[in-house]
mmJSON file of the N, C-alpha and C atoms, coordinates in Angstrom:
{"data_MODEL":{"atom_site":{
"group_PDB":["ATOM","ATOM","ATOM","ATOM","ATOM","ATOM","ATOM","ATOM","ATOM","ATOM","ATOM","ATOM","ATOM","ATOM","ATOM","ATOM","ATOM","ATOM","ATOM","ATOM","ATOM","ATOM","ATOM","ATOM","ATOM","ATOM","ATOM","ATOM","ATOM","ATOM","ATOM","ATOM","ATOM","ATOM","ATOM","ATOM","ATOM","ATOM","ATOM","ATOM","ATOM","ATOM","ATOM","ATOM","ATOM","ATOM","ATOM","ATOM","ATOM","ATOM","ATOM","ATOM","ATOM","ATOM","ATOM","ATOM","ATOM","ATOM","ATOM","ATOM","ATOM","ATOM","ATOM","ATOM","ATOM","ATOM","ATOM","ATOM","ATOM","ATOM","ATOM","ATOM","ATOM","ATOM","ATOM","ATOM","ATOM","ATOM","ATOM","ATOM","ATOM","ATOM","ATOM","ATOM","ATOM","ATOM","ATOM","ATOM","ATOM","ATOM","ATOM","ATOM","ATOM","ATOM","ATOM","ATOM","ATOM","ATOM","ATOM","ATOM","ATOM","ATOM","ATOM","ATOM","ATOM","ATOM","ATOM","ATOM","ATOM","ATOM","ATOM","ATOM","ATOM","ATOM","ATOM","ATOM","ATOM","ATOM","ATOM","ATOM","ATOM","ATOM","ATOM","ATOM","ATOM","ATOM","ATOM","ATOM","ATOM","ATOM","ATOM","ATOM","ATOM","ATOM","ATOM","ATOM","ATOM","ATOM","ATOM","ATOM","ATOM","ATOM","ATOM","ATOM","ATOM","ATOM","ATOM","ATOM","ATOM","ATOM","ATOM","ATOM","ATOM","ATOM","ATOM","ATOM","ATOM","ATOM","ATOM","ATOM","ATOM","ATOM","ATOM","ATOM","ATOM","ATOM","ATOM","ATOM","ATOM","ATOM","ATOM"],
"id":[1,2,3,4,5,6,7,8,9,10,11,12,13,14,15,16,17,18,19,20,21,22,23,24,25,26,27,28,29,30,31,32,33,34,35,36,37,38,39,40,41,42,43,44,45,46,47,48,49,50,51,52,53,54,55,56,57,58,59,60,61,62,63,64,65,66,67,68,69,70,71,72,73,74,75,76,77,78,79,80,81,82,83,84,85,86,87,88,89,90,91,92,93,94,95,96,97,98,99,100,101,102,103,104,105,106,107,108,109,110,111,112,113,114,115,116,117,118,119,120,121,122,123,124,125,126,127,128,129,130,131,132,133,134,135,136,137,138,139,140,141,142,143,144,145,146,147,148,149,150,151,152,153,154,155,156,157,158,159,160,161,162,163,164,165,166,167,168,169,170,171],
"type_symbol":["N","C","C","N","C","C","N","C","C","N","C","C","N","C","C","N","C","C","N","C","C","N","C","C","N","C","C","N","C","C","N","C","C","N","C","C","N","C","C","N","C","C","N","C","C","N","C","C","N","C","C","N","C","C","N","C","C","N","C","C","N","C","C","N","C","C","N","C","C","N","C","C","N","C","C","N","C","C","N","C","C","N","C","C","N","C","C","N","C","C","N","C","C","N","C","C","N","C","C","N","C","C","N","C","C","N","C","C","N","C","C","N","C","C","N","C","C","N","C","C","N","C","C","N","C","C","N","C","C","N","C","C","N","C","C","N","C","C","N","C","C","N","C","C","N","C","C","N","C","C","N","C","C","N","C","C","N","C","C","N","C","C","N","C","C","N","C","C","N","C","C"],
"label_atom_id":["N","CA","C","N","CA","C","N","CA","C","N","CA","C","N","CA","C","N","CA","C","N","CA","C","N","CA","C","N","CA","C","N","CA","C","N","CA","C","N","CA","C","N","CA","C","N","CA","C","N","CA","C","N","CA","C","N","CA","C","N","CA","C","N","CA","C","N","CA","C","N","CA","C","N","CA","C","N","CA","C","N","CA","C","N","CA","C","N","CA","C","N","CA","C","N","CA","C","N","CA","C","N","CA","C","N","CA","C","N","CA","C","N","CA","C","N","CA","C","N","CA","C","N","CA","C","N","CA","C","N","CA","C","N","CA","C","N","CA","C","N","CA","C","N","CA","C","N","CA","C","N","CA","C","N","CA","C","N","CA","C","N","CA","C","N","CA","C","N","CA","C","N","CA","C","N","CA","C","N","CA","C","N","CA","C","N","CA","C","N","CA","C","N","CA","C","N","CA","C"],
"label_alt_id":[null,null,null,null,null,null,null,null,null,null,null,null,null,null,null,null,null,null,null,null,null,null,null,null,null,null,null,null,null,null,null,null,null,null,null,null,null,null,null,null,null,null,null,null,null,null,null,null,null,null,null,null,null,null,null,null,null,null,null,null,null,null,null,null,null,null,null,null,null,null,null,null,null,null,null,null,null,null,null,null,null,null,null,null,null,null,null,null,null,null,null,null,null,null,null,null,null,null,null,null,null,null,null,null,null,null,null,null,null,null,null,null,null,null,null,null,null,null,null,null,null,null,null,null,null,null,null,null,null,null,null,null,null,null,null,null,null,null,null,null,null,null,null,null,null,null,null,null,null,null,null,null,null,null,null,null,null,null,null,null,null,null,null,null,null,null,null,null,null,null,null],
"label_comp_id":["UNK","UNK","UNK","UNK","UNK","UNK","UNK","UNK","UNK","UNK","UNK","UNK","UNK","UNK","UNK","UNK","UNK","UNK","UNK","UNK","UNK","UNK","UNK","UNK","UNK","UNK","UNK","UNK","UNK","UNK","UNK","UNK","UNK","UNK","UNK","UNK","UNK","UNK","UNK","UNK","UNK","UNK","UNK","UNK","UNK","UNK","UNK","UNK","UNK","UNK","UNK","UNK","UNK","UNK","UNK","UNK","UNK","UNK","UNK","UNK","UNK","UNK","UNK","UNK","UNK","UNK","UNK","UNK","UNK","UNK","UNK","UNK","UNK","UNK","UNK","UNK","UNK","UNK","UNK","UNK","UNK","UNK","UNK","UNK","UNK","UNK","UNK","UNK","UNK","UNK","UNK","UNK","UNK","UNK","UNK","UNK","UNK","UNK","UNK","UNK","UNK","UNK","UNK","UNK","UNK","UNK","UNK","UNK","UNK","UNK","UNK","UNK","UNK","UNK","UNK","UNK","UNK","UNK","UNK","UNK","UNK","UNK","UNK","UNK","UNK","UNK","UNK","UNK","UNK","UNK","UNK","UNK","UNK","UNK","UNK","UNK","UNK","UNK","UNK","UNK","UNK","UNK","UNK","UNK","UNK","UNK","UNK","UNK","UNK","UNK","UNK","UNK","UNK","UNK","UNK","UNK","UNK","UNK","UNK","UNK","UNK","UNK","UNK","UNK","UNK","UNK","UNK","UNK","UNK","UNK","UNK"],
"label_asym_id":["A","A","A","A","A","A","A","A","A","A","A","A","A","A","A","A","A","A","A","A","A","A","A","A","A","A","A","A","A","A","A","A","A","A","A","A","A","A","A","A","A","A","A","A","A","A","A","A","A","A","A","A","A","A","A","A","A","A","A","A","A","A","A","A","A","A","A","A","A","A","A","A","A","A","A","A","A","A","A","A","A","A","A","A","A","A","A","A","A","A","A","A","A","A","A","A","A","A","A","A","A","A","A","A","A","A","A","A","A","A","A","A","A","A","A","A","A","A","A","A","A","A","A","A","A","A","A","A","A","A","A","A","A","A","A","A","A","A","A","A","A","A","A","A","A","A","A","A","A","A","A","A","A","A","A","A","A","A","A","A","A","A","A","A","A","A","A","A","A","A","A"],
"label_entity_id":["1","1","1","1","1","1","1","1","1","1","1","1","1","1","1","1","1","1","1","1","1","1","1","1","1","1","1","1","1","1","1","1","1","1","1","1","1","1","1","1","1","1","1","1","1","1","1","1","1","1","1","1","1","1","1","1","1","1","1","1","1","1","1","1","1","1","1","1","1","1","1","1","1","1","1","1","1","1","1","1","1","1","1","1","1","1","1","1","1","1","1","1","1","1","1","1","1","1","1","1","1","1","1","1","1","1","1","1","1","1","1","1","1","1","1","1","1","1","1","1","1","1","1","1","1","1","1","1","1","1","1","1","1","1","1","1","1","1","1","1","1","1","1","1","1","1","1","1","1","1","1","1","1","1","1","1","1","1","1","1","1","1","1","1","1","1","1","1","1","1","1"],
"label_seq_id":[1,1,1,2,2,2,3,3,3,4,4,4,5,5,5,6,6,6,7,7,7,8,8,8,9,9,9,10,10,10,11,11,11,12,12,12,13,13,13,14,14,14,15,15,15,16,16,16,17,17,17,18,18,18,19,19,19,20,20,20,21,21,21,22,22,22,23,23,23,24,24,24,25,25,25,26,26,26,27,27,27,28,28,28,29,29,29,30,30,30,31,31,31,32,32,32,33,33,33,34,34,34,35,35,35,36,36,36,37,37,37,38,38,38,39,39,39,40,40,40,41,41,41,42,42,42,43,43,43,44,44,44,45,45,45,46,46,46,47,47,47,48,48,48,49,49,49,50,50,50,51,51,51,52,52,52,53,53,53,54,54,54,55,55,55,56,56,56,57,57,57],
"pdbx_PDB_ins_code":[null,null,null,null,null,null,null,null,null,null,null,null,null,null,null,null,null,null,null,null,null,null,null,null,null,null,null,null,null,null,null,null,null,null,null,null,null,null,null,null,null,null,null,null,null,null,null,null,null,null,null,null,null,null,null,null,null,null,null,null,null,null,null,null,null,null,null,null,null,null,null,null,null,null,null,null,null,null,null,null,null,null,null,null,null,null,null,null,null,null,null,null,null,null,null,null,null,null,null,null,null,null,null,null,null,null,null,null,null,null,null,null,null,null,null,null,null,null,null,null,null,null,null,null,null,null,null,null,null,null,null,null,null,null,null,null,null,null,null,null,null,null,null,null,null,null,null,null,null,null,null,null,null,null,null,null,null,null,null,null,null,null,null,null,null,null,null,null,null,null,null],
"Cartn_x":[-141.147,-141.543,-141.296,-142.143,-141.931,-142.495,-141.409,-141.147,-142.047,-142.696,-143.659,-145.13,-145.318,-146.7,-146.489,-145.858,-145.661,-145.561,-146.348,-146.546,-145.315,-144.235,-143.53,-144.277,-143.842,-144.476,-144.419,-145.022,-144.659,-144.595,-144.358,-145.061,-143.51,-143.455,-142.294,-141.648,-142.049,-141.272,-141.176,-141.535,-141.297,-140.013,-139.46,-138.031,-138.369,-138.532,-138.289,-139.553,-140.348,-141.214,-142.012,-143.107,-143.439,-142.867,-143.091,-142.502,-142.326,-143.932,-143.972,-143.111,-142.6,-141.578,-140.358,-139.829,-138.575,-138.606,-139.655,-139.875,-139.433,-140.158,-140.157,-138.629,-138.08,-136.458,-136.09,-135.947,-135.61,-135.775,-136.957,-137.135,-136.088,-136.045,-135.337,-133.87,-133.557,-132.043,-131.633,-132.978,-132.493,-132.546,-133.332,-133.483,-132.687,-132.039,-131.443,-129.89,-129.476,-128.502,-128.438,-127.19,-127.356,-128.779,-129.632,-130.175,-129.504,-129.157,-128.734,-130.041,-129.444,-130.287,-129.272,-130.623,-129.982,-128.823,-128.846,-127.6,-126.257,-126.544,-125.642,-125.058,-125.825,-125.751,-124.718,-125.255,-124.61,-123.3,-122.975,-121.362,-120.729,-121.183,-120.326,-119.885,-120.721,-120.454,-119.429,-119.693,-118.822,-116.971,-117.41,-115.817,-115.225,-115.927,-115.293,-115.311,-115.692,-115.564,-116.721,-117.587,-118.568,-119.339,-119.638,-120.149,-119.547,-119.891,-119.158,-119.815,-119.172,-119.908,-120.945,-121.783,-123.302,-122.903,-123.949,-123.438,-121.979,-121.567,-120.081,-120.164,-119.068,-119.746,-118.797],
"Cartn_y":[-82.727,-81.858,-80.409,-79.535,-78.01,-77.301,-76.865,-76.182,-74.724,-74.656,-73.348,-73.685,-75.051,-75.895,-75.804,-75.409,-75.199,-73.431,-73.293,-72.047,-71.48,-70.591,-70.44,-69.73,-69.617,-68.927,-67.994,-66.928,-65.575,-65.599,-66.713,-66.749,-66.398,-65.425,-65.261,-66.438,-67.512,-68.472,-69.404,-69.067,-70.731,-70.405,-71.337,-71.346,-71.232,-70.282,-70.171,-70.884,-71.354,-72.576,-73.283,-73.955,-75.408,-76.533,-77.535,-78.529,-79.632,-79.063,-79.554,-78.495,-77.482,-76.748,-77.39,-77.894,-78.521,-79.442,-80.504,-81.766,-81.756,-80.806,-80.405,-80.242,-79.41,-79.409,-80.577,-81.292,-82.643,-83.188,-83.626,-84.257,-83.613,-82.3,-81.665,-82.35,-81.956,-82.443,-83.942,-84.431,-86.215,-86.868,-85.67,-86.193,-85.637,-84.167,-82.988,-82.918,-83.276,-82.808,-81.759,-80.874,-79.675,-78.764,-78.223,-77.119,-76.165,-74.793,-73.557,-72.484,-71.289,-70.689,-69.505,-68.619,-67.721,-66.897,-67.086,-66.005,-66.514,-67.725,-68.618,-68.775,-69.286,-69.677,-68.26,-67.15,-65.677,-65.593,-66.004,-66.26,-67.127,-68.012,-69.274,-68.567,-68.318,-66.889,-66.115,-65.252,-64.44,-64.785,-65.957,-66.352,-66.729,-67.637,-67.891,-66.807,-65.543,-64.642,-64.241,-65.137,-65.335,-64.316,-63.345,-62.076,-60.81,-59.96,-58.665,-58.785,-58.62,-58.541,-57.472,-57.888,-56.888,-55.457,-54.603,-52.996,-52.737,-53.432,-53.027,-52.764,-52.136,-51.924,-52.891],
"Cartn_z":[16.018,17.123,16.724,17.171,16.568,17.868,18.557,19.453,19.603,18.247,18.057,18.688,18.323,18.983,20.707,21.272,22.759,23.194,23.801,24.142,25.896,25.705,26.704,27.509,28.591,29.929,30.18,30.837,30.854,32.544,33.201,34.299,35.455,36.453,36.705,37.45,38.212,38.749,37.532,36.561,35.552,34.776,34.382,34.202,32.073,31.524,30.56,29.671,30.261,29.359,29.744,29.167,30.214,29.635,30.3,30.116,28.394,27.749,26.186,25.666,26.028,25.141,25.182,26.176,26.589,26.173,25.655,25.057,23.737,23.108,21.853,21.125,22.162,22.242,22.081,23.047,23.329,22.264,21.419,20.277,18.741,18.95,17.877,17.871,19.383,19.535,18.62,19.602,19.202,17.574,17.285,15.69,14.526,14.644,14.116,14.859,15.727,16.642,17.8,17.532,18.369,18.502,19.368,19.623,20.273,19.505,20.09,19.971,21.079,20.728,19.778,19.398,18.366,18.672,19.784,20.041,20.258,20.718,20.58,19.246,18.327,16.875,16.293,16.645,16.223,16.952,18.398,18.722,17.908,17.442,16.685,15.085,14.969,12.859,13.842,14.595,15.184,15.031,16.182,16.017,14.846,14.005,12.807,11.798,12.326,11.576,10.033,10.372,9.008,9.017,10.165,10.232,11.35,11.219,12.174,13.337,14.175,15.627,16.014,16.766,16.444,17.192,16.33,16.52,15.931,15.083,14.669,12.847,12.169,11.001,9.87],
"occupancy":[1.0,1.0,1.0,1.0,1.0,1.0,1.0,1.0,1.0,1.0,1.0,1.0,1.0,1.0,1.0,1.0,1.0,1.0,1.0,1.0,1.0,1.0,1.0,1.0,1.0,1.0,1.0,1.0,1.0,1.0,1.0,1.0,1.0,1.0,1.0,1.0,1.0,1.0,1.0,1.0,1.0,1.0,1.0,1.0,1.0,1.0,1.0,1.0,1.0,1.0,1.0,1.0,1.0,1.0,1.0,1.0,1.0,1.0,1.0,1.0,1.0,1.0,1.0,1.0,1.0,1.0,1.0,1.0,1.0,1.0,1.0,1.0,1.0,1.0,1.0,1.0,1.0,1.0,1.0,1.0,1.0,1.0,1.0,1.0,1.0,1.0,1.0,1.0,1.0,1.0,1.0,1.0,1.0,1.0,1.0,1.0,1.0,1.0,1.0,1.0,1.0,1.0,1.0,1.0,1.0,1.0,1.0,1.0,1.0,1.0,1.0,1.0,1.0,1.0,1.0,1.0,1.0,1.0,1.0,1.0,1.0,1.0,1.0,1.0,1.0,1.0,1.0,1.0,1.0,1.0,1.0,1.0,1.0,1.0,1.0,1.0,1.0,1.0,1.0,1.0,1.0,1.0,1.0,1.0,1.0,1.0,1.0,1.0,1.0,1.0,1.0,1.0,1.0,1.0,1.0,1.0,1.0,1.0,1.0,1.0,1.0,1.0,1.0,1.0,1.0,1.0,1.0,1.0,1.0,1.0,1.0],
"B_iso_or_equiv":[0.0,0.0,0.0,0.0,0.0,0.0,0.0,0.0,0.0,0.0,0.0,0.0,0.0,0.0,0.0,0.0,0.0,0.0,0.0,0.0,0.0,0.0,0.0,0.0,0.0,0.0,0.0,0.0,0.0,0.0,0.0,0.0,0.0,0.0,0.0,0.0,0.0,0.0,0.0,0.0,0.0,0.0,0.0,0.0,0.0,0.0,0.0,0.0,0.0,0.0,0.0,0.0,0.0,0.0,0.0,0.0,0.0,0.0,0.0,0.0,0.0,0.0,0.0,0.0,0.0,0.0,0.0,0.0,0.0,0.0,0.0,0.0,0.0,0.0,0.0,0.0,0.0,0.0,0.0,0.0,0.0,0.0,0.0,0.0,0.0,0.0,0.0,0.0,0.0,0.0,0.0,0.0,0.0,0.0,0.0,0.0,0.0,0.0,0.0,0.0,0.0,0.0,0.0,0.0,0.0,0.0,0.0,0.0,0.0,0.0,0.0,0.0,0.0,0.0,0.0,0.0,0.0,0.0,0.0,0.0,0.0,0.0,0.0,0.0,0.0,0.0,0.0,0.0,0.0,0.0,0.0,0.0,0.0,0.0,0.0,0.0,0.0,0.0,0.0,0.0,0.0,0.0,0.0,0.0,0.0,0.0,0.0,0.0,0.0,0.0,0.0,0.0,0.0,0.0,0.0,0.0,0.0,0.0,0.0,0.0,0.0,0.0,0.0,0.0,0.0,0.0,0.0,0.0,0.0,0.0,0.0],
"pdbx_formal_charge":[null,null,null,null,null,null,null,null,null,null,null,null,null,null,null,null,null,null,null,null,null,null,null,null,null,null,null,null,null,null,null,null,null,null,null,null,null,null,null,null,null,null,null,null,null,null,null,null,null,null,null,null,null,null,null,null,null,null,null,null,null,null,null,null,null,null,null,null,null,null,null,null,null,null,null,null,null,null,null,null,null,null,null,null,null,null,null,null,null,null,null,null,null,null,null,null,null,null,null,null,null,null,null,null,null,null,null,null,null,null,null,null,null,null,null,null,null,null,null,null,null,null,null,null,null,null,null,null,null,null,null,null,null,null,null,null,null,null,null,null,null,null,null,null,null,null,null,null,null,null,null,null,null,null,null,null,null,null,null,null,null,null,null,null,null,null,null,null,null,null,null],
"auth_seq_id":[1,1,1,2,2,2,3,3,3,4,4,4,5,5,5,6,6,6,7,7,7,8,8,8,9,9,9,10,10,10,11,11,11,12,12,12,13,13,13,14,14,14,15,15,15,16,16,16,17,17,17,18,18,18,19,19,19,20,20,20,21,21,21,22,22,22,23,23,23,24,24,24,25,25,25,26,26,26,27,27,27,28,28,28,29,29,29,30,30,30,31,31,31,32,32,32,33,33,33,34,34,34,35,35,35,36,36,36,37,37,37,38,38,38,39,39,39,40,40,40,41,41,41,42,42,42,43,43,43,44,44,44,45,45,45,46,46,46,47,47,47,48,48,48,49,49,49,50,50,50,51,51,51,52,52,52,53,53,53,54,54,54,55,55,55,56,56,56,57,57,57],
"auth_comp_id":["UNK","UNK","UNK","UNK","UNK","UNK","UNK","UNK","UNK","UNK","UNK","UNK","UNK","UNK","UNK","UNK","UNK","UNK","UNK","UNK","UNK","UNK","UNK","UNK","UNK","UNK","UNK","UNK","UNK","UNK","UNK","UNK","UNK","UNK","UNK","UNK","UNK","UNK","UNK","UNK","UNK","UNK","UNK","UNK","UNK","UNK","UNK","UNK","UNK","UNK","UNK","UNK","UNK","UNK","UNK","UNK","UNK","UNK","UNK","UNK","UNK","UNK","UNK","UNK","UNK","UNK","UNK","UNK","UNK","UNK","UNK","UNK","UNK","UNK","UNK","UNK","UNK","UNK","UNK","UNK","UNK","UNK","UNK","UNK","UNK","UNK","UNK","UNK","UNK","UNK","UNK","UNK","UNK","UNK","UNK","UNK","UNK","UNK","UNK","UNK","UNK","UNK","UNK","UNK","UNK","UNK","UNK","UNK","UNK","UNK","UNK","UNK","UNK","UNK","UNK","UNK","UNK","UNK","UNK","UNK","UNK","UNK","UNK","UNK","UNK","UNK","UNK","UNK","UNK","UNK","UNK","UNK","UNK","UNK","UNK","UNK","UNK","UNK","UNK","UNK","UNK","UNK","UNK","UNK","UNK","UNK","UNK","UNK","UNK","UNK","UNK","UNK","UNK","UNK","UNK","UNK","UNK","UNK","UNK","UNK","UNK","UNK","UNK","UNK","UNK","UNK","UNK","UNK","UNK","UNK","UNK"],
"auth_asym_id":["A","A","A","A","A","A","A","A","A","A","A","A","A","A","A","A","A","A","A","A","A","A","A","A","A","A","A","A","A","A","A","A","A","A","A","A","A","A","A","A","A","A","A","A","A","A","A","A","A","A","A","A","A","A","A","A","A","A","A","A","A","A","A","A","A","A","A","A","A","A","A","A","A","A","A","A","A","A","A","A","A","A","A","A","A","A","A","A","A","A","A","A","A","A","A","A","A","A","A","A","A","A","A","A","A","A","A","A","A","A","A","A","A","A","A","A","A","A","A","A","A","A","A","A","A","A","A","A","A","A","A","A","A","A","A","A","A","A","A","A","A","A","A","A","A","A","A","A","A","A","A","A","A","A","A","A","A","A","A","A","A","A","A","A","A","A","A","A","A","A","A"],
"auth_atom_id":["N","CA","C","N","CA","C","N","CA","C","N","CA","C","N","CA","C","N","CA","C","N","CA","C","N","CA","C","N","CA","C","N","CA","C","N","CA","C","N","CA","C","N","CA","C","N","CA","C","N","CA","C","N","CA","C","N","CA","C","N","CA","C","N","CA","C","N","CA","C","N","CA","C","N","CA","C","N","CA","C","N","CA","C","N","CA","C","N","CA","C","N","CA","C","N","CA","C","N","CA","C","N","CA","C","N","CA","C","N","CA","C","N","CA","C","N","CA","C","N","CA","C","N","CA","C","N","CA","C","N","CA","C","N","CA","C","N","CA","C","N","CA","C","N","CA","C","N","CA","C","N","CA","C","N","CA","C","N","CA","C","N","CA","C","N","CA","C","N","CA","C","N","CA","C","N","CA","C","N","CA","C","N","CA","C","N","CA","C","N","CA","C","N","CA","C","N","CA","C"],
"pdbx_PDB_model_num":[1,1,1,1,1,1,1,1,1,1,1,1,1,1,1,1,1,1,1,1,1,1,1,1,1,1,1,1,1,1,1,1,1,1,1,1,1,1,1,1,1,1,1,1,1,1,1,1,1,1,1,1,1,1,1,1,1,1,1,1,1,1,1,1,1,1,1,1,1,1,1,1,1,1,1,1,1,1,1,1,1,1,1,1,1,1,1,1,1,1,1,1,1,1,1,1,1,1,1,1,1,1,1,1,1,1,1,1,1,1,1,1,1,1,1,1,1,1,1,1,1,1,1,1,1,1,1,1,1,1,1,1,1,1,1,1,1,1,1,1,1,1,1,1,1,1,1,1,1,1,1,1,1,1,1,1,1,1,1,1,1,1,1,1,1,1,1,1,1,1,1]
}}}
């Protein structure tokens, strides 16, 4: 599943996506494990210290 083949919503009551985007997820999870998103992924380096915290030098 490739989450790029699903087009997100720009639509203001829709919650982030339609529903084949969330699928797509779903399939990643179940086959790969965790899905984060990027910013997420960038707190986790953070804490373990594997990069500087953003805007910092």
């Amino acid at each position: 599943a490739d989450t790029n083949a699903a087009i997100p919503s720009g639509l203001k009551d829709e919650p982030l996506g339609y529903g084949q985007h969330w699928e797509a997820l779903r399939n990643v999870q179940a086959n790969h494990g965790d899905v984060l998103l990027s910013t997420e992924f960038l707190q986790m380096l953070e804490a373990a210290g594997a990069v500087s915290p953003a805007g910092g030098n």
